[in-house]
N, C-alpha and C positions, 0 to 999 in steps of 0.2 A: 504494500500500500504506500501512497503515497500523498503529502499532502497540495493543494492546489487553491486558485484561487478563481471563481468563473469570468471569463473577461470578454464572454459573448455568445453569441449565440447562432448556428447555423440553420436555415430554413431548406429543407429542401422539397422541391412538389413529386418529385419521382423517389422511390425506395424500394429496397428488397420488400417482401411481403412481412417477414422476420418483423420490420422496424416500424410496423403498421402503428401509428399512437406514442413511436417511443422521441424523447425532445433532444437534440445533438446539441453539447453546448462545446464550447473553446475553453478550456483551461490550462491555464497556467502553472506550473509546479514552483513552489514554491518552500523558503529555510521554514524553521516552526519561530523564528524570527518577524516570517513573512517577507522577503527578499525574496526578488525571482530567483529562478535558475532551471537552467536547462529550456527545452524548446516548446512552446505550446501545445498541448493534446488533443485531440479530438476525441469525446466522451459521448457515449449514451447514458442520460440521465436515470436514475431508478429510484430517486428520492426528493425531486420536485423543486432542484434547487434554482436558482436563478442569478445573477449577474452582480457579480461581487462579492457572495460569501464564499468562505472559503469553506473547502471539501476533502475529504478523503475520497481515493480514486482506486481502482485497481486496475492493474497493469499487465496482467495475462491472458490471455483470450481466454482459456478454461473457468476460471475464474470469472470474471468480466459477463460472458454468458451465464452462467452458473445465477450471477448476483440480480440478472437481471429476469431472470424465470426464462431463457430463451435458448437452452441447450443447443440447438444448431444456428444460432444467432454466429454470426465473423465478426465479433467484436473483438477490439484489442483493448479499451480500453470503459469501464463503468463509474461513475460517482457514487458510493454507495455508503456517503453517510454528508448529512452537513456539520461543520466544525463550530462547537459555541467558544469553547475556549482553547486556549495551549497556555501551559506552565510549565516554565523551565525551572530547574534551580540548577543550582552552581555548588557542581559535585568536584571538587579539589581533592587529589587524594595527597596524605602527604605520611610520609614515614616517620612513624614513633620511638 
């Protein structure tokens, strides 16, 4: 999994049957910082997210179909949770 940020939205009037109702959005990957990184994603949405919050995504096609009830769906990539918070702390290890 990976964390992201939604930063749009794809329309499309033509699709596999598979994608009938399902919503393509553009995301982002993103530090748990929230800094980008890496290249933008194309996602099938399964959690209703939309344009700006940030997301965990998954990144394997088995997976990805799997999360989205679509077993022969050719997905590579699913949003399958929206993100409320992240908490870091500031784990130092240091010798006693």
């Amino acid at each position: 999994m990976t964390l992201g940020r939604v930063v749009g939205q794809v329309v499309s009037t033509q699709k596999r049957p598979q994608f009938a109702g399902a919503t393509l959005l553009l995301v982002q990957p993103v530090h748990p910082d929230g800094t980008p990184r890496g290249a933008t994603l194309l996602a099938v949405d399964s959690v209703g997210a939309g344009v700006g919050e940030r997301v965990l995504v998954v990144i394997e096609g088995r997976a990805a179909s799997e999360a989205l009830g679509r077993r022969a769906a050719p997905v590579d990539a699913a949003i399958i949770g929206i993100v409320d918070t992240v908490t870091l702390s500031d784990q130092t290890s240091g010798a006693a």
